[in-house]
C-alpha positions in Angstrom: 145.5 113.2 140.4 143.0 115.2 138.3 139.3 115.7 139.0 138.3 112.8 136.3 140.9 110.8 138.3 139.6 111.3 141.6 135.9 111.0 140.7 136.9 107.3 138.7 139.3 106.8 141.9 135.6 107.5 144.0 133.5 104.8 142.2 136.5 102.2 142.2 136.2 102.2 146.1 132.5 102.2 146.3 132.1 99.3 144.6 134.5 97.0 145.4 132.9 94.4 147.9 136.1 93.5 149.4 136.5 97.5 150.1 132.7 97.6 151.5 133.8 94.4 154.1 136.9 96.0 155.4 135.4 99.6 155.5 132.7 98.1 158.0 135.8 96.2 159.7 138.5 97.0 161.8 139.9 92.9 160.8 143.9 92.7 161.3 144.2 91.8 157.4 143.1 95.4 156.5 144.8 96.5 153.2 147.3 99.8 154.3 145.4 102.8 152.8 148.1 104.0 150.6 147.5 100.9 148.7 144.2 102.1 147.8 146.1 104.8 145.4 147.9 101.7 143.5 144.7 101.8 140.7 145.1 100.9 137.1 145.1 103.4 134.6 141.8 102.5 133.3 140.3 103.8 136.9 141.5 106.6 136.7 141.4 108.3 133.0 138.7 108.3 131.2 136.9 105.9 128.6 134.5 105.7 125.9 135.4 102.6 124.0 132.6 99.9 122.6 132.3 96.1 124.1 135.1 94.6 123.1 137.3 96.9 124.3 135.2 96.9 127.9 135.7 93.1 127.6 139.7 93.3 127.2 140.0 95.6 129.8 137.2 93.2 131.8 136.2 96.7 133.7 132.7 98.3 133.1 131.5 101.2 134.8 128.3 101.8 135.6 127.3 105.4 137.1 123.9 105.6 139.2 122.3 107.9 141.9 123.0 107.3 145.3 119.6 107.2 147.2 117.0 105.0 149.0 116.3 103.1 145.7 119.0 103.2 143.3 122.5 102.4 145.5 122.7 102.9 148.7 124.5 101.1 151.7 123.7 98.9 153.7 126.0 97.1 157.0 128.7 97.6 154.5 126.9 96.5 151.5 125.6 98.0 148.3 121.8 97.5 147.8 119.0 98.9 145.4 117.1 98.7 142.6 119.9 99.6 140.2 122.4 97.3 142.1 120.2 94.0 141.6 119.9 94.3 137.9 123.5 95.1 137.3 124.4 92.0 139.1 122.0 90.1 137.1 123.6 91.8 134.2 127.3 90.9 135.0 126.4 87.2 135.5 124.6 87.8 131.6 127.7 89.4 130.3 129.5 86.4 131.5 127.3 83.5 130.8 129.9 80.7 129.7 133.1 82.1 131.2 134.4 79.9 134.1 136.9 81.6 135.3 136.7 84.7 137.5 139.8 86.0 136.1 138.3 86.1 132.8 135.0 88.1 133.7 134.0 91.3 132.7 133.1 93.0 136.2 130.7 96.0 137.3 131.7 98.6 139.0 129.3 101.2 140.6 130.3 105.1 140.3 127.8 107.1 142.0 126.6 110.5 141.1 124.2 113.1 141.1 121.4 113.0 139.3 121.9 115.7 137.1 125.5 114.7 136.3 124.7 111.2 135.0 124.4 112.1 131.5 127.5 114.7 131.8 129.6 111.5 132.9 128.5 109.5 130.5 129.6 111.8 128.0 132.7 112.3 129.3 133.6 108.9 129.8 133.7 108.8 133.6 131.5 106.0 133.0 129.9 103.0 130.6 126.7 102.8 131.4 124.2 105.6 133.0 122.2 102.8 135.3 118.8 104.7 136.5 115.2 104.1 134.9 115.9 107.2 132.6 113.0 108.2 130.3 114.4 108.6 126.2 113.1 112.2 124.9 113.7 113.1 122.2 116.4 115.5 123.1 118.8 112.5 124.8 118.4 110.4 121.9 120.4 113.2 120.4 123.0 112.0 122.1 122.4 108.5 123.4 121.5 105.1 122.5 119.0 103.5 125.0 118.4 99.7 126.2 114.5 100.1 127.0 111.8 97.9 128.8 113.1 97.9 132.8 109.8 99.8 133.0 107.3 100.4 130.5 104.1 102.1 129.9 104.8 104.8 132.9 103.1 108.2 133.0 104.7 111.1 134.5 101.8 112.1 137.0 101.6 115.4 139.2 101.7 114.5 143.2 100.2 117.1 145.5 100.0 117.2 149.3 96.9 116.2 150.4 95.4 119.8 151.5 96.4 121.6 148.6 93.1 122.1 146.0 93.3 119.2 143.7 93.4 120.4 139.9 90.7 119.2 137.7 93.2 119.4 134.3 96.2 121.4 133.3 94.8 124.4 132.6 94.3 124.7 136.9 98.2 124.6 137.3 98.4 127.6 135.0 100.9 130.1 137.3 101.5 127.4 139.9 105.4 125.9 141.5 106.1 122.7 140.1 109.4 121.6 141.7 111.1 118.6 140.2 114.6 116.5 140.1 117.2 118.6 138.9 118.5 117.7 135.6 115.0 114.7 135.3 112.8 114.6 131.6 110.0 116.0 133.9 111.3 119.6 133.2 111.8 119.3 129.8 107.9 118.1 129.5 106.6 120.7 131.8 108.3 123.3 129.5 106.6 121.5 126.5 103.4 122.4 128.4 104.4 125.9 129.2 104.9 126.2 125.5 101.0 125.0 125.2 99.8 127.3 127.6 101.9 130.4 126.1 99.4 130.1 122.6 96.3 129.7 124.7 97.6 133.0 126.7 97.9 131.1 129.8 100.2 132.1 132.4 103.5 129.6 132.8 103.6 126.8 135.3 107.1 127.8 137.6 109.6 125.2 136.8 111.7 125.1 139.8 114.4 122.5 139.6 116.0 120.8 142.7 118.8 121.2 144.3 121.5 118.7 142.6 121.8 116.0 145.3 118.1 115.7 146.0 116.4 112.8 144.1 112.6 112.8 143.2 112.1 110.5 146.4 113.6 113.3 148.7 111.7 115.8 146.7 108.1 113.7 148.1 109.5 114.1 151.5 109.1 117.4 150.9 106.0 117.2 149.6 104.5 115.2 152.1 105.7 117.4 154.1 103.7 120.2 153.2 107.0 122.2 152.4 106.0 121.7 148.6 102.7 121.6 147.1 103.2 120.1 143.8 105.9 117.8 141.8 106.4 115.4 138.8 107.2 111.8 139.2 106.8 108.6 137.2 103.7 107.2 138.4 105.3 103.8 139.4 107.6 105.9 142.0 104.7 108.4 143.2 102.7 104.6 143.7 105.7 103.4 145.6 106.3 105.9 148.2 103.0 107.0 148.4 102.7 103.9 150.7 105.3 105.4 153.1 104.6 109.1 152.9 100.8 109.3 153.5 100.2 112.8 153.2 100.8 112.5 149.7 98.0 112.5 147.0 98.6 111.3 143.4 96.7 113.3 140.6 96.8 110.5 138.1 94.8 112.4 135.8 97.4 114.9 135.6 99.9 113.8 133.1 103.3 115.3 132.0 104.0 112.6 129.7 102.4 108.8 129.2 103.3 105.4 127.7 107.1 105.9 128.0 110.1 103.3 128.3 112.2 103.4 130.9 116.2 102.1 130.8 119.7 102.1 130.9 121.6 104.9 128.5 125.0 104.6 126.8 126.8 106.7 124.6 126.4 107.1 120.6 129.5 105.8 119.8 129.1 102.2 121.9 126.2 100.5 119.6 127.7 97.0 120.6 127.1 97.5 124.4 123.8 99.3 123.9 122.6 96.1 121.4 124.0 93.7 124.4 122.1 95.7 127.1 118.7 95.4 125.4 119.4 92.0 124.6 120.0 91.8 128.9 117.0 93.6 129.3 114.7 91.8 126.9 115.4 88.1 128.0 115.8 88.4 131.8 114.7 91.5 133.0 110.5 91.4 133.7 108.5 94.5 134.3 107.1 94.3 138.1 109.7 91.9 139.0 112.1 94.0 141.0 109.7 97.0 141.7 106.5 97.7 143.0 106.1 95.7 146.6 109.0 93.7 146.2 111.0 96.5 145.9 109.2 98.4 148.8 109.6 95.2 151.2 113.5 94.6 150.7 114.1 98.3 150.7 112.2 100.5 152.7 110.6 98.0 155.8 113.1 99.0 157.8 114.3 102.4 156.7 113.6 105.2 159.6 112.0 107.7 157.4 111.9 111.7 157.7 109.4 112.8 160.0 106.3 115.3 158.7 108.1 118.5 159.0 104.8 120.3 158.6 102.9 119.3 161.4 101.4 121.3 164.6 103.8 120.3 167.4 107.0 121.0 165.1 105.6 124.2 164.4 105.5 125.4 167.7 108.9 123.9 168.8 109.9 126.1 165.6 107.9 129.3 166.4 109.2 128.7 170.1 113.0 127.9 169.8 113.6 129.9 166.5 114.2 133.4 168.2 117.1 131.3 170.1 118.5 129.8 167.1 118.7 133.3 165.2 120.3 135.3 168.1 123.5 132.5 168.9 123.4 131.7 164.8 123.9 135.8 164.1 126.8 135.8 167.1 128.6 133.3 165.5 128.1 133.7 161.6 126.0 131.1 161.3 122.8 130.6 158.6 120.2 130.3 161.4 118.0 127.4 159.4 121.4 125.2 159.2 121.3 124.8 163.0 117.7 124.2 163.5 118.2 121.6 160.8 120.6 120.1 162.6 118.7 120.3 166.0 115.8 118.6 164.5 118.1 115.7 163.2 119.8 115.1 166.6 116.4 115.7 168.8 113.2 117.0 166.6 113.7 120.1 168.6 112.7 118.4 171.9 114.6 119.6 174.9 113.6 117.0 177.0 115.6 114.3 175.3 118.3 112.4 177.1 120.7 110.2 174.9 122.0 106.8 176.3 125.3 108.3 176.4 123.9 111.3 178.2 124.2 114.0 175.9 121.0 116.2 176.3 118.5 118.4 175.1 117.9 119.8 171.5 121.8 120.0 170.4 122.3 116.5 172.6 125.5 117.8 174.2 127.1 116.1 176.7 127.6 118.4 180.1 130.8 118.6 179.9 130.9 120.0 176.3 128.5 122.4 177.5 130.8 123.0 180.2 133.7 123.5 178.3 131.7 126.4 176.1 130.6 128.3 179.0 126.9 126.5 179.8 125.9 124.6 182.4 122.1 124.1 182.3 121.1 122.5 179.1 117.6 121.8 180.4 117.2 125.4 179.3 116.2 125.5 175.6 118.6 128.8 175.3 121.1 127.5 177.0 121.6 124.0 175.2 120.9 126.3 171.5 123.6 128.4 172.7 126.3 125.9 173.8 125.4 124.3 170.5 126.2 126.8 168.3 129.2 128.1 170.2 130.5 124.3 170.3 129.8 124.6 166.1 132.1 127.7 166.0 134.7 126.1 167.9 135.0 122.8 165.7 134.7 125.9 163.1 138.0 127.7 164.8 139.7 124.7 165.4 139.3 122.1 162.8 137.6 123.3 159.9 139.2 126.6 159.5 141.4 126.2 155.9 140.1 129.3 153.5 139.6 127.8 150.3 136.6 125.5 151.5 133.8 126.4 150.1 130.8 127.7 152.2 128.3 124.5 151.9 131.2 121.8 152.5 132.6 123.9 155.0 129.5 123.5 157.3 128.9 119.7 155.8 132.4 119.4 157.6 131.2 121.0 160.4 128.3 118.8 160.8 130.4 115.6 160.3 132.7 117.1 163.3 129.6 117.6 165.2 128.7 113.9 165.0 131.9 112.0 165.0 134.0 114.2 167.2 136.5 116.4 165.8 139.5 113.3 166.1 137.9 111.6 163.9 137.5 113.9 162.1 140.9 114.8 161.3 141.2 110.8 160.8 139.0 111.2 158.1 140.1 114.3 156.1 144.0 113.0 156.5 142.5 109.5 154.8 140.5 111.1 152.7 143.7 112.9 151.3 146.2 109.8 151.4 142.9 108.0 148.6 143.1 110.8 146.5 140.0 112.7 147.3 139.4 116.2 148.8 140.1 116.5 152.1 138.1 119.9 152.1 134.8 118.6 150.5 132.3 116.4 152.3 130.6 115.1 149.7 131.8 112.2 147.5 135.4 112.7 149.5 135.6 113.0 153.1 132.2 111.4 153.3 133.7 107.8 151.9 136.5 108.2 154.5 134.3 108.4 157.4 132.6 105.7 155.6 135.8 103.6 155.8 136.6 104.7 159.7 133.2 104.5 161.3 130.8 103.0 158.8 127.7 104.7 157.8 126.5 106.7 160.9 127.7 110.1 160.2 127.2 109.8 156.3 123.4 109.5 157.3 123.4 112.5 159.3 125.1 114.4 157.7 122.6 113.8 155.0 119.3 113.9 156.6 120.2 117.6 158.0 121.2 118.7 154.4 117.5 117.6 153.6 116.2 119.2 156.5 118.2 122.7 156.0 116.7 122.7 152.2 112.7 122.1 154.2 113.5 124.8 156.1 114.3 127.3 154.3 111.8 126.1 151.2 109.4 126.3 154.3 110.8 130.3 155.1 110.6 131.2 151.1 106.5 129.9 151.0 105.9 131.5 154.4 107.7 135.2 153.5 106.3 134.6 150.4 102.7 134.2 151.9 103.3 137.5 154.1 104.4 139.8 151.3 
């Protein structure tokens, strides 16, 4: 199957409820996995046809970011921002058909940010679902369905302790960073272009990494790992109420009055007229954001703790001469395994798991045993038998030599979590779906997904974020000593 295939293949099993039930299940009516590869042909090539043909083939696909607002999952569920209106939208594209066999259905292909557009264009996909703002330079290529959110200002959000600007002309020289791939870089180079004929010296455009969204990106700021981003201001509004170190500079404005919505390609005029005829009769500005949104969402979402503060300083200052000397041994990037130690502990050696696992790595003794350690209530120790555990998993299960460096350790880290068993159980299903057995990301990740729900995606996950704090956190600080 070819990369198109596989990535088509990918959203078909996301999306599919029946596929979300039994991937949460172990029920005796589970589906044999190597029916899973038994997908029509319009899963798997690519597409770019208008309405009517989306109707005949009753299949449209609709490709949006996979986050804490868009799509994400839930106990087996998708849920989001993006997933609500696209429901709302299938029962619209199917007002007056009774039968389900006749319906036209959604299906969710998630991607990164930055590749939505790219996907679209290339027909991996129908509809590019996210509140995309239309400049000038993507109406060059695609026809927008505006109104899911009006009248929104792309504002600056600062920490709190950083020196709040009075106008533009104060970020002159100063780190912006913003979603990879997001209209905020292309108006913060429209202001660069201002500031070059009033000789003023260019705000630093620095562009995320591809699978952070602008909602990890305020982690970061809030933080204090970043001083300064773009966002639209009904987003910055939105998380602000979560992430309180944050500070909205209203006043500071990359761009105002814009229309958010849904994108298609030039060529499909018929679905684009159809969207905006969705969006103007049923879909209300506030209705599905704002505190609504923030209630359904985010109540019970255990969110990233301030990296930034006093007592994770010190445990960093304290335990980071450990994590260099065992990460060196063992060929290791030293800030990937203090990320990982503050996912499984925040770097406190005095925790004790329920299942008895310990200390800042939470190893069981008898792992520790196994790598040479007994006393994990020293910090060295437990740091040590980590690592050396992280090598063996390494040796032993992740040691194939055409996977590339990040997976590699994304694969490592999944080990870590679920045990390497499992993980073999998930790289071997991973491979029998039609998906990369040696990538974590958008392959092996919707295996484990399938054998042991969402537990290790999330981890996996939040010690990505935390590795890209870190060592954003080791840039400003050998940046501040130079």
């Amino acid at each position: 199957m070819n990369v198109v295939g596989r990535l088509l293949l990918l959203g078909w099993l996301l999306v599919s409820s029946s596929m979300f039930a039994y991937a949460a299940s172990e029920s005796s009516n589970q589906p044999n996995s190597n029916d899973l590869l038994h997908f029509p042909f319009y899963i798997k090539e690519p597409f770019t046809g208008d309405l009517a043909e989306i109707k005949q083939r009753k299949i449209i696909r609709a490709l949006v970011t996979y986050g804490k607002s868009d799509f994400h999952l839930a106990n087996g569920q998708p849920l989001g921002i993006q997933v609500e209106l696209l429901n709302l939208y299938e029962k619209f594209l199917n007002k007056g058909i009774r039968r389900d066999v006749n319906k036209t259905k959604v299906k969710i292909i998630p991607v990164h940010f930055d590749q939505l557009i790219p996907a679209l264009l290339e027909g991996r996909g129908d509809i590019a679902a996210a509140f995309l703002t239309a400049t000038p330079e993507r109406k060059k290529q695609l026809r927008f369905a505006l109104g899911n959110a009006q009248d929104i200002n792309e504002v600056l959000v600062s920490h709190k302790e950083t020196q709040r600007p009075n106008s533009w002309r104060d970020m002159a020289g100063k780190k912006i960073y913003v979603m990879a791939g997001s209209s905020y870089a292309e108006h913060l180079a429209a202001i660069n272009r201002l500031f070059k004929r009033n000789k003023l010296k260019a705000i630093k455009i620095i562009e995320g990494d591809s699978k952070l969204l602008s909602e990890d990106i305020l982690e970061l700021v809030n933080a204090g790992v970043v001083d300064y981003t773009i966002v639209d201001d009904y987003k910055a509004h939105l998380w602000a109420k979560l992430f309180t170190e944050l500070r909205i500079d209203k006043h500071i404005r990359a761009s105002e009055g814009q229309n958010l919505g849904w994108a298609v390609r030039q060529n499909n005029p018929k679905l684009q007229k159809n969207l905006q005829a969705f969006v103007d009769q049923q879909v209300k500005q506030g209705s599905l954001l704002g505190n609504t949104l923030l209630n359904r969402y985010f109540e019970h979402t255990a969110w990233v703790k301030r990296l930034a503060n006093s007592e994770d300083r010190a445990r960093f200052n304290l335990y980071a001469p450990f994590f260099k000397k065992y990460a060196s041994e063992y060929a290791f990037d030293y800030l990937a395994i203090v990320a990982q130690g503050y996912q499984e502990s925040g770097l406190d050696n005095s925790k004790v798991s329920h299942r008895g696992a310990r200390g800042i790595m939470q190893l069981l003794p008898s792992t520790a045993k196994q790598m040479g350690y007994k006393d994990l209530s020293d910090p060295e120790q437990n740091i040590a038998a980590g690592i050396k555990y992280l090598d063996w998993l390494r040796t032993h299960y992740i040691n194939q030599d055409d996977i590339d460096d990040s997976e590699r350790m994304a694969l490592i880290w999944a080990a870590y979590n679920a045990g390497p068993t499992k993980m073999k159980r998930m790289r071997r299903l991973a491979e029998e779906m039609g998906l990369d057995p040696n990538r974590w990301f958008g392959h092996v990740e919707i295996a484990a997904g399938r054998i042991i729900g969402s537990e290790t995606v999330r981890y996996v996950s939040n010690v990505y974020k935390y590795y890209i704090a870190y060592t954003l956190a080791s840039d400003i600080e050998q940046q501040t000593q130079q």
